[in-house]
C-alpha positions in Angstrom: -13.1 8.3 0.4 -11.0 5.8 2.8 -7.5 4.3 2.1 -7.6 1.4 -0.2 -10.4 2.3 -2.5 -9.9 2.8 -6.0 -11.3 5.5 -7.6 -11.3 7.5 -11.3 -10.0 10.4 -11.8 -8.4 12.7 -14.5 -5.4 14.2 -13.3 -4.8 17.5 -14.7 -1.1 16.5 -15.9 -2.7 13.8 -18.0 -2.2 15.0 -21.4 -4.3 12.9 -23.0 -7.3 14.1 -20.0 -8.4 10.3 -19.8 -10.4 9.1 -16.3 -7.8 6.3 -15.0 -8.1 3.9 -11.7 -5.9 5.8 -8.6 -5.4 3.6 -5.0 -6.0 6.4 -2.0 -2.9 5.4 0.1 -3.2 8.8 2.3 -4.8 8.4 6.0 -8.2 8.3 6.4 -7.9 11.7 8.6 -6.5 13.1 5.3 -9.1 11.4 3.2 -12.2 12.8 5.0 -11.2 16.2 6.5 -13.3 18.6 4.5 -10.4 21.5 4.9 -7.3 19.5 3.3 -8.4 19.4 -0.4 -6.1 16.9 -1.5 -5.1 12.7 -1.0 -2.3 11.0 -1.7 -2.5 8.2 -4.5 -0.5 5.4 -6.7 -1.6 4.8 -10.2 -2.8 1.6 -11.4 -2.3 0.0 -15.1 -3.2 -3.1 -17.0 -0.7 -5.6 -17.2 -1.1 -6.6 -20.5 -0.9 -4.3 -23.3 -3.4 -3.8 -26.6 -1.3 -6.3 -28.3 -1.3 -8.8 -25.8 1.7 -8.9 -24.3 3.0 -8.7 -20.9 4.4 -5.6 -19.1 7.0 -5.4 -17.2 6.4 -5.9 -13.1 9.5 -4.9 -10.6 8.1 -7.4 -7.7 10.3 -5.2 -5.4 8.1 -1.8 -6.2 5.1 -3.3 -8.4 2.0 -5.5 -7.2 -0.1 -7.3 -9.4 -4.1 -7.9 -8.4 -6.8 -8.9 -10.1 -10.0 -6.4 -10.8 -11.9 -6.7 -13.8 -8.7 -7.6 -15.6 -5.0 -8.6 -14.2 -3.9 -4.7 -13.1 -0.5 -3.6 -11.7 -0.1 -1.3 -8.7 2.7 1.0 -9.5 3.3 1.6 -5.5 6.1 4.0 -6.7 4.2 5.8 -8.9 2.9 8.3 -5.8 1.5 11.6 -5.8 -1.1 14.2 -4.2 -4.3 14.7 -6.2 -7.5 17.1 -5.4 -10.1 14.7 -4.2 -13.0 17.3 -6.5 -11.0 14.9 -9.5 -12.1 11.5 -8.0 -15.7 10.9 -10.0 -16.3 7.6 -8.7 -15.2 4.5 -6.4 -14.2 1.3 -8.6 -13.1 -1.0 -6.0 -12.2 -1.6 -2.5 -8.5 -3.6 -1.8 -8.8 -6.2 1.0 -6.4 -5.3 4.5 -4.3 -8.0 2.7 -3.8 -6.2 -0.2 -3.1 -3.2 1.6 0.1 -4.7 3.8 1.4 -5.8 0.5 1.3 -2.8 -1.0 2.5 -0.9 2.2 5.8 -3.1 1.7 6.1 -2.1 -1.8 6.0 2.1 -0.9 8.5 1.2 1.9 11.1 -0.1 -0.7 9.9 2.4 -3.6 10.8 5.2 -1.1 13.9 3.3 0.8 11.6 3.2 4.3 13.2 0.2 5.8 
């Protein structure tokens, strides 16, 4: 596991127990020591919803990228999971990606 991979997982708080796409954003130290059990993560969702319409992006907190489908980055949607929940890598983010989304944590969590 290395920051900026997308993996799925099904976090235990997840009523409805459903495997969903989660950005590692924790430190590769973090990632691959095999005595911390947990990495720190920002959920991901489709942009549009079943009926087709558009949700709503705060450009301030939210980034949009393209995967399979259009997909927002809810950079301050953070939290620890244990990495045993992580079944599989989905993608890889570019070092691009990854400085825009390091903005969007900085002004979710008031870093500036």
């Amino acid at each position: 596991m290395l920051r900026g991979e997308i993996w799925w997982g099904v976090s235990p708080s997840d009523p409805a127990k459903k495997p969903r796409p989660l950005l590692i954003v924790s430190n590769n130290h973090r990632n691959q020591a095999p005595n911390i059990q947990d990495v720190i993560v920002i959920k991901l969702t489709s942009l549009e919803r079943a009926n087709g319409s558009k949700k709503p992006v705060n450009p301030v907190e939210d980034y949009v990228v393209t995967l399979k489908k259009e997909t927002i980055v809810q950079c301050a949607a953070v939290f620890a999971v244990e990495k045993k929940i992580l079944t599989s890598k989905a993608n890889q983010l570019s070092r691009e990606q990854m400085k825009e989304i390091d903005e969007r944590i900085k002004n979710a969590l008031d870093l500036h």
